[in-house]
GUSETI-718724 format. One record per residue (C-alpha): residue number from 1; z, x, y. Coordinates in steps of 0.5 Angstrom, whole numbers. Layout:
<sites>
{i->NUM	c3->Z	c1->X	c2->Y} $
...
</sites>
This chain:
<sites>
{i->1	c3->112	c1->-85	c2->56} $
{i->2	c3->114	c1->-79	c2->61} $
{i->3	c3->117	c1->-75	c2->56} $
{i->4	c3->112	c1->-76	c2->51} $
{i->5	c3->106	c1->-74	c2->57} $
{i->6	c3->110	c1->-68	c2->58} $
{i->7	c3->111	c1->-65	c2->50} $
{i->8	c3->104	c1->-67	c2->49} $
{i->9	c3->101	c1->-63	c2->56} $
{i->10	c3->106	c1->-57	c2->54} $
{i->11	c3->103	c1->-57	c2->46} $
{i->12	c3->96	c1->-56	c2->50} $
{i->13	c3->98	c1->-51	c2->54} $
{i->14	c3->100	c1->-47	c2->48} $
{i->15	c3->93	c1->-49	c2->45} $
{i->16	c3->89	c1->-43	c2->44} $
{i->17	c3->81	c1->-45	c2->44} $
{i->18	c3->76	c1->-39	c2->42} $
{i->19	c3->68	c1->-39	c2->42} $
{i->20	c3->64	c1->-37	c2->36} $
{i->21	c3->56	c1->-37	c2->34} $
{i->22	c3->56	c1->-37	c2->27} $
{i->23	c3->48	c1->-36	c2->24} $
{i->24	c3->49	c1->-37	c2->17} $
{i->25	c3->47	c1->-31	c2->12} $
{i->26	c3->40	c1->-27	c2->13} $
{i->27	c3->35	c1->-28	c2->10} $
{i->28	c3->33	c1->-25	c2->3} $
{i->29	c3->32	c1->-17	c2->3} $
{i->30	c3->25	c1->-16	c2->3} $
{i->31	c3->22	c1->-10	c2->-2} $
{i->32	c3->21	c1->-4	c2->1} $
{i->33	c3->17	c1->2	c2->-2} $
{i->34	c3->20	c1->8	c2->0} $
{i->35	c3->17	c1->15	c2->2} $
{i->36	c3->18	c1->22	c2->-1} $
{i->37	c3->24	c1->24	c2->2} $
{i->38	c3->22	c1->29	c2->8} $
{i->39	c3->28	c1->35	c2->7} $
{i->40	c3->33	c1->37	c2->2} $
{i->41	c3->38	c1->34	c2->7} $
{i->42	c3->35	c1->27	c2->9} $
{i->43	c3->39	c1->21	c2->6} $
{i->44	c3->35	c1->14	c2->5} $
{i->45	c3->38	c1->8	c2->9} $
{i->46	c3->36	c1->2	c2->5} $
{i->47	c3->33	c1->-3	c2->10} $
{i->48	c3->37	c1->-9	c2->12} $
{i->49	c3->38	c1->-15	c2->16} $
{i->50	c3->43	c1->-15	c2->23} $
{i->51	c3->44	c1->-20	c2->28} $
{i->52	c3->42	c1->-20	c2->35} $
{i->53	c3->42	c1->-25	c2->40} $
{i->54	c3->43	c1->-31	c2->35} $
{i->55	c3->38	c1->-29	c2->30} $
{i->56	c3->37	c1->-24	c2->25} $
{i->57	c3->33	c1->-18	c2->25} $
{i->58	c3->30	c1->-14	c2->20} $
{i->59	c3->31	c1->-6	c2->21} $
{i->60	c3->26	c1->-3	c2->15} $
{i->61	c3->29	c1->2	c2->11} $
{i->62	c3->28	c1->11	c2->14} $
{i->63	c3->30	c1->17	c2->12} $
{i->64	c3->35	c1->20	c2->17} $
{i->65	c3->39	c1->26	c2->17} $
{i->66	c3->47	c1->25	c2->18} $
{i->67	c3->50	c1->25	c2->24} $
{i->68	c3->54	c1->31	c2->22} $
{i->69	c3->56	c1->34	c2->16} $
{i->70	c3->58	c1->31	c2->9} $
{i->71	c3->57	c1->24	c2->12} $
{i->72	c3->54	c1->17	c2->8} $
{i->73	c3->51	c1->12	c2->9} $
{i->74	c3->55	c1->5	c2->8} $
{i->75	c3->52	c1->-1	c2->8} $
{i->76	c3->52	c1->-7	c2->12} $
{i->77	c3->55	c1->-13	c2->9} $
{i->78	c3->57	c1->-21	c2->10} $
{i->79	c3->65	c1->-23	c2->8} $
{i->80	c3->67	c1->-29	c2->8} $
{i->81	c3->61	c1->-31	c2->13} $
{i->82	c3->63	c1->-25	c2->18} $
{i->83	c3->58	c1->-20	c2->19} $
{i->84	c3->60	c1->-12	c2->18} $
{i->85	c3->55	c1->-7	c2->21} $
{i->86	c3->54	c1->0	c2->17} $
{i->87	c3->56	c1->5	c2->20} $
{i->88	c3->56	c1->13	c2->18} $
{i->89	c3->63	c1->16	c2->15} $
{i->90	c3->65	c1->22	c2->12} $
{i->91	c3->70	c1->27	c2->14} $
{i->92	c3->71	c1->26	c2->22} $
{i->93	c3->71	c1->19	c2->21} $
{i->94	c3->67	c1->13	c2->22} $
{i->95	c3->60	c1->12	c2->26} $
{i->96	c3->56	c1->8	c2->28} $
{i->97	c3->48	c1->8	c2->28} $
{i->98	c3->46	c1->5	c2->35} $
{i->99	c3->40	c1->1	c2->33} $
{i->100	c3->36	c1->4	c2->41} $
{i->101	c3->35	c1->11	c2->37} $
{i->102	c3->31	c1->6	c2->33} $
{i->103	c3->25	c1->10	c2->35} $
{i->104	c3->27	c1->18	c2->36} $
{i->105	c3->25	c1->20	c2->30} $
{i->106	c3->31	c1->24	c2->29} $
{i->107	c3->35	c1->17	c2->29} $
{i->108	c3->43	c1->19	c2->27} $
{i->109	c3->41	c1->27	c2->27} $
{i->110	c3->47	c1->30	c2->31} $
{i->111	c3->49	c1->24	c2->35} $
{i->112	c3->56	c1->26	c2->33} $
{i->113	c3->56	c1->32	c2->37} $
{i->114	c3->54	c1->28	c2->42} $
{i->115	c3->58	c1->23	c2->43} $
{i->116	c3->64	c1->27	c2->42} $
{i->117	c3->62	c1->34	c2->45} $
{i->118	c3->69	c1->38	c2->48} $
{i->119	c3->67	c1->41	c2->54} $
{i->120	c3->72	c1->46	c2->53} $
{i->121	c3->69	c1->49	c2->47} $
</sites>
């Protein structure tokens, strides 16, 4: 019995135990009228549902110019009930929109720059 209690307590100790909060999928995407295009150099981001403290928030659709040259817009997307953000992406790679630019009315325009600014250049 002693031996028993050992490899059962020692099997949990292995054990690993993760946390998770699964939503569900978003609701369906609503139908969004989509303005004139303000620039040649503006790209349409489709409005899209994403997941914010337990629940889903719908983020409508805008025009925006990409955060540096020759990035495109990736959508988000669900797999296997797992939630992917979108994200820019292009040739210095992947960037991702930060949903507090929300409200500038550049949004995405020359983040990268920002964020990744050399100081000795």
């Amino acid at each position: 019995m002693i031996v028993g209690l050992l490899l059962g307590c020692g099997s949990m100790a292995r054990a690993q135990v993760s946390f998770g909060i699964r939503i569900g999928p978003p609701p369906r995407v609503r139908v969004e009228h989509r303005p004139p295009r303000p620039g040649p150099d503006f790209v349409w981001v489709t409005g899209y549902w994403y997941p914010d403290h337990g629940h889903y928030v719908w983020e409508s659709g805008y025009w925006t110019r990409p955060p540096y040259p020759g990035a495109y817009w990736v959508p988000p997307h669900r797999a296997d009930g797992e939630y992917f953000q979108g994200y820019w992406n292009g040739p210095h790679g992947r960037f991702y929109h930060n949903h507090a630019w929300d409200h500038d009315q550049q949004r995405d325009y020359d983040r990268y720059r920002d964020d990744h600014h050399d100081d000795h250049h």
